[in-house]
C-alpha positions as CSV (number, residue, x, y, z in Angstrom):
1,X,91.4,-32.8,-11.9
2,X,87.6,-33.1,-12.6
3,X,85.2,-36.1,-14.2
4,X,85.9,-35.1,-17.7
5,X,90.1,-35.2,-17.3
6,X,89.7,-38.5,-15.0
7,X,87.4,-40.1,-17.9
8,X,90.2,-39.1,-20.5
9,X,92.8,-40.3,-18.5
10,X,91.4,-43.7,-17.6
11,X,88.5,-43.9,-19.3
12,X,85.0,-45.6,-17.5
13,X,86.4,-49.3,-18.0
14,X,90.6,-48.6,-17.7
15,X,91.2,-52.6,-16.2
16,X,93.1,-53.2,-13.1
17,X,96.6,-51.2,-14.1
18,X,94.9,-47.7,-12.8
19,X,93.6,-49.2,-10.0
20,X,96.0,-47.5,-7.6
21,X,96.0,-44.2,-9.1
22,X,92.1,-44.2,-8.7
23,X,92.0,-45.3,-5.2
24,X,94.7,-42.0,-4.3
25,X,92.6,-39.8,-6.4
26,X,89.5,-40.8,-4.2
27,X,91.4,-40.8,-0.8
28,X,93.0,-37.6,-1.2
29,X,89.7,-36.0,-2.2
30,X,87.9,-38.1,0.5
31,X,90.3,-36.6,2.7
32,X,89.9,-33.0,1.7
33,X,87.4,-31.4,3.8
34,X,86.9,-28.4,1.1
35,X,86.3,-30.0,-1.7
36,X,82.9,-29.6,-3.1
37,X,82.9,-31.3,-6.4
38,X,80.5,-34.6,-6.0
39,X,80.8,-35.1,-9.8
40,X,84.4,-35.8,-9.4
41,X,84.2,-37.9,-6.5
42,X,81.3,-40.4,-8.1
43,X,83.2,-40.5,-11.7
44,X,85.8,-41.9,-9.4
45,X,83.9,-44.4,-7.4
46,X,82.0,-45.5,-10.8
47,X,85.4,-46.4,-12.3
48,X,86.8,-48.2,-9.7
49,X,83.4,-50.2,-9.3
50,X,83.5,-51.0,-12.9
51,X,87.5,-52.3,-12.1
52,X,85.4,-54.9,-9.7
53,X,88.0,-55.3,-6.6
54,X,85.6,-56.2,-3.8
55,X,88.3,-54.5,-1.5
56,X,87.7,-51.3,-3.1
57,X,84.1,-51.1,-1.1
58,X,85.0,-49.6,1.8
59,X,86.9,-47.2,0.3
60,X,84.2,-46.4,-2.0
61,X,82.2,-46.4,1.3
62,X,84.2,-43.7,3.1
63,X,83.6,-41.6,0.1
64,X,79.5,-42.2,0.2
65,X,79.6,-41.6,4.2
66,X,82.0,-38.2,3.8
67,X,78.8,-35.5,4.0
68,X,75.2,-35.8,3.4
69,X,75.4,-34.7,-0.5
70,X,78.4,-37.7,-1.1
71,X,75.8,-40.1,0.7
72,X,73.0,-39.2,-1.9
73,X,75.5,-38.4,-4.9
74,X,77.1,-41.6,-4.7
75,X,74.8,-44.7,-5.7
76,X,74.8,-47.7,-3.3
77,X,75.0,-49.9,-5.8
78,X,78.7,-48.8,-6.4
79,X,79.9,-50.1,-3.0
80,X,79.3,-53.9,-4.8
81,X,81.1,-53.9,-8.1
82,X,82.7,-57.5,-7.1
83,X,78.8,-58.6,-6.7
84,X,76.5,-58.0,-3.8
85,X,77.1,-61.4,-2.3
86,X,80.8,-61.3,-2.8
87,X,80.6,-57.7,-0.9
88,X,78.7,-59.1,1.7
89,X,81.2,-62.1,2.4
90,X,84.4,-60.0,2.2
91,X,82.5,-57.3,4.7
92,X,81.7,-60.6,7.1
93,X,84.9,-61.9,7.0
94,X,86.7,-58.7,8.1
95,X,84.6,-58.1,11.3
96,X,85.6,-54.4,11.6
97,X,83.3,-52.1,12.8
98,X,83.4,-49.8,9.6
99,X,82.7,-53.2,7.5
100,X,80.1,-54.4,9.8
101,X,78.0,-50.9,9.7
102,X,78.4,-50.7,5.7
103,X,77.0,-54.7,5.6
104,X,74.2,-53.9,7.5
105,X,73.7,-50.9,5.1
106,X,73.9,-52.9,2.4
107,X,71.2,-55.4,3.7
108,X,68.9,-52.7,4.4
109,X,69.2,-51.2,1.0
110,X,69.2,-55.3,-0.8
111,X,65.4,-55.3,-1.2
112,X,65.1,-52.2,-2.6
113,X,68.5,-51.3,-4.4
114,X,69.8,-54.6,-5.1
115,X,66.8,-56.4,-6.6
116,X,68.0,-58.0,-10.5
117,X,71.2,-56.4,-9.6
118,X,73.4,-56.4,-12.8
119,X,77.0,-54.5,-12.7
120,X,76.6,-54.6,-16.7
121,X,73.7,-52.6,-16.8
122,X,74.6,-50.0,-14.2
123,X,77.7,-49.7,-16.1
124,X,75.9,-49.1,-19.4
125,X,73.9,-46.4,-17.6
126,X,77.1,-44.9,-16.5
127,X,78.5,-45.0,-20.0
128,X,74.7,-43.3,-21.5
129,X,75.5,-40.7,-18.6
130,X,78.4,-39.5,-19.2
131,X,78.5,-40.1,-23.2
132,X,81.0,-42.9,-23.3
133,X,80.7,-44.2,-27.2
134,X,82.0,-47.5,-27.5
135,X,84.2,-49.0,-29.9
């Protein structure tokens, strides 16, 4: 599959009943160590931070700290499509060490990358990007 298949599949806003199938695409090309297609994995990540699960962030995570082009490809903004302070809570709250590294990511990107943070307009820069007409 590649970004333009996964966008006519699901679309860039496809609501929590492709959830699932998202977050298996992502693993199992998270988990493949040749695959070299970073447009794939971020059309991916973009949809599934447009669903909004705050649980989807570490996923989302594993895929922005797979290789050095995944951690630039994939915008840090994506890892808080339930909100930054939601994401922040929910990454508290677990006390893993995976969470607690990716929270103190997070607040080391917030003054920079998070300043009038708004998922609608990051998703309406997604939608310009990759030519989504509404309607």
């Amino acid at each position: 599959m590649n970004e333009e298949k996964v966008l006519q599949e699901f679309s860039l806003e496809p609501g929590s009943r492709d959830r699932e199938r998202i977050r298996t695409l992502l693993q199992q090309e998270i988990e493949n160590s040749s695959a070299r297609d970073n447009d794939y994995l971020r059309i991916l990540c973009v949809i599934l931070f447009a669903i909004g699960h705050v649980e989807d962030t570490q996923l989302i995570w594993q895929d922005k700290r797979k290789n050095q082009d995944t951690g630039s490809y994939v915008d840090v903004q994506l890892l808080c499509g339930a909100g930054f302070e939601e994401t922040t809570i929910y990454l508290e709250q677990l006390g893993e060490q995976q969470a607690e590294e990716q929270l103190q990511y997070l607040k080391q990107c917030e003054p920079y990358d998070f300043v009038d943070f708004s998922k609608e307009e990051w998703i309406a820069q997604y939608k310009q990007y990759y030519g989504v007409i509404e309607g």
